[in-house]
Phi, psi and omega in degrees: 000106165298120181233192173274347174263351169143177198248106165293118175255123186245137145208183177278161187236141021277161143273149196218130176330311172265017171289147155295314227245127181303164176263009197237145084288250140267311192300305167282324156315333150311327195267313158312306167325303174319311174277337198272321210276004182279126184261023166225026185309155154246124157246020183279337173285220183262151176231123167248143159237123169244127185099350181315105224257000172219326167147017188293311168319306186283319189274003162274339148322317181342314189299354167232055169053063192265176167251129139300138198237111173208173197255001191233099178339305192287324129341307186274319167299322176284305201269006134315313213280319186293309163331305219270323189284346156289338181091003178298148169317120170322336207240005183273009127247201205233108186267102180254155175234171182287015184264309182287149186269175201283179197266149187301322191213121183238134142319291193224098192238129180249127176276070172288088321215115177244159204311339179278135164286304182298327209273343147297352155306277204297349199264317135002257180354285185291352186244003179279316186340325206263016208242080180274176194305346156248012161280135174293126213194108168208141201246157181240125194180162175298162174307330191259028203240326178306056175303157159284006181289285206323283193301309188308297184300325163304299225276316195306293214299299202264298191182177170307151212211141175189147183296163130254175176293169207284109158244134178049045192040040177238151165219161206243138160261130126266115167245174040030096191292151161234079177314332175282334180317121199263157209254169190260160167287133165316100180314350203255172310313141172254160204230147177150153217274145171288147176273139165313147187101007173272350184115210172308307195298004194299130179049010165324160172242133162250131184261150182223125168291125175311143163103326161332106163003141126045065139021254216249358146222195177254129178285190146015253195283337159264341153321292181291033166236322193284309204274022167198058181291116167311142177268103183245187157200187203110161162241069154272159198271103200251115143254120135328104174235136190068035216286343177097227176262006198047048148273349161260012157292282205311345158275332154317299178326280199328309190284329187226113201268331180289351196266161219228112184248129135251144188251118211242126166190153166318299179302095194290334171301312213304300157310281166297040178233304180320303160351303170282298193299306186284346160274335179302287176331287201252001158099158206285334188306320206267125160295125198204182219222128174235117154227128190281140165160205151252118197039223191285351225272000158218070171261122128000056206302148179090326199247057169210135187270325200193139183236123160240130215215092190257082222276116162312151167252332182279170122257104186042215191291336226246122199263135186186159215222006167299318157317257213308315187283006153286279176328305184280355175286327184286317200300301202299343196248340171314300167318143150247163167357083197109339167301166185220132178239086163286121174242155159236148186166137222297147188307334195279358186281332165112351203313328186276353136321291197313320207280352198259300189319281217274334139237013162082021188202158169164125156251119165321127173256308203209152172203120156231197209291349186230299180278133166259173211207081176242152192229152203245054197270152201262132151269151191290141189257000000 
């Protein structure tokens, strides 16, 4: 990535040779451009970035000590990994996640726009207090990422709000802070009760961090995964994996009082919304294991009876099956002898191909017209 601070070998993390998709877009090369060409900007204060979504912002910046603000394990791992491969100091930015608080005075604040309407609500929301009237504020995103929703929410939160015009199908937000603005109350987290007829989860209160899957409802596809949950009993050790808001760790818990859950995800809203949800549920007594990180890939090999898994097919706008093909490999080696890995996931995606390949087995469990229920048992090699 050519910027005006200088020219960046970027990639995503983990790497992988055979990814396509670059770590960069337009949107942020616009937003550089954008910063370079203001001839009185001062970065000499605090510069916050939010959202930076593989580290390209921050790390072309680096030299002026911004903190990042992101929701993403893996994100924060690239923009390690991209730091370091710039030669910057670990310690020349400040890696923050939405769990942590925000800095008492930001200067200087970049917005990258992220595919959550909420989860760009809530992040506003926490960053407006520190943000006054000299502050600089310019948001980022592709054309089709941009709404009048979008622009509606910089303007209630922050301040009066405008566009620029369209380069390379990337666009540029300008707001203007208005310290007299009275800001509406943060919605986040939301809390609501499940409907019956799911299995264990049946009328559970679930808690959703903004940026979490499907919020502010229960999607789909982890519904038809709650109505047809294995009836197991015992004390197996149940993964959640990419667990989300965590109801099918806490309807698994729920269902089998011996099992030992732990709950796995990238996504820092994910974890503390599984958190929540599963102490609401099962009570602050009963134990469980949350780990942030990526996927399985530093589990335990060998010890997990059963994996349940409603695997994303997107990355930000961009539709791909690297995800779901991490997760059952990570699953398979996670599993001992005989362990079971159940996914759900729309029929056209193809999983029980993937799944046969890799474990050399896969059974229809559950089907209707849009979703399958397919199960994984790992065999001895």
């Amino acid at each position: 990535m050519i910027t005006p601070w200088g020219e960046h070998d970027l990639t995503r993390f983990p790497e992988d040779p055979r990814d396509q998709l670059r770590a960069w877009d337009a949107a942020d090369e616009y937003l550089l451009r954008h910063l370079a060409g203001i001839t009185d900007l001062d970065l000499s204060g605090t510069v916050v970035v939010i959202g930076d979504r593989w580290g390209a912002l921050t790390t072309a910046l680096a030299g002026h000590g911004p903190v990042q603000i992101s929701d993403s394990f893996l994100a924060q791992e690239a923009t390690r990994a991209n730091l370091a491969r710039a030669g910057s100091a670990p310690d020349s930015v400040r890696l923050r996640s939405t769990r942590d608080e925000v800095p008492e005075r930001v200067d200087v604040l970049l917005v990258r726009v992220p595919k959550s309407l909420g989860l760009l609500e809530d992040q506003l929301q926490r960053i407006a207090p520190s943000v006054h009237a000299g502050t600089v504020v310019v948001g980022t995103g592709m054309v089709k990422e941009i709404h009048t929703s979008t622009l509606n929410l910089f303007e209630r939160i922050l301040g009066p709000t405008k566009t620029s015009l369209a380069e390379k199908k990337a666009r540029l937000i300008f707001t203007t802070p208005d310290p007299e603005l009275v800001r509406p109350k943060n919605p986040w987290p939301l809390t609501y009760s499940l409907e019956l007829g799911i299995g264990p989860a049946s009328g559970l209160a679930v808690t959703n961090h903004a940026g979490v899957f499907c919020a502010d409802r229960l999607d789909i596809g982890t519904r038809f995964l709650l109505q047809h949950l294995p009836e197991r009993t015992g004390p197996d050790h149940v993964v959640d994996l990419g667990c989300g808001n965590g109801i099918v760790g806490t309807a698994a818990a729920l269902a089998n009082p011996e099992a030992r859950i732990t709950f796995a995800d990238e996504s820092h809203p994910a974890m503390a919304s599984a958190e929540a949800t599963f102490r609401m549920c099962a009570g602050p007594a009963r134990e469980a294991d949350f780990r942030l990180g990526d996927g399985l890939a530093d589990f335990e090999p060998g010890t997990a009876d059963l994996v349940l898994n409603n695997p994303p097919f997107h990355t930000h706008q961009a539709t791909t099956d690297r995800t779901s093909s991490r997760m059952f490999a990570d699953a398979r080696t996670a599993l001992r002898e005989g362990g079971e890995l159940w996914v759900v996931g729309n029929r056209h995606l193809g999983y029980h191909e993937k799944l046969r390949r890799m474990f050399g087995n896969c059974e229809l469990m559950a089907s209707d017209p849009k979703f399958v229920v397919l199960r994984a048992v790992k065999q001895a090699r």
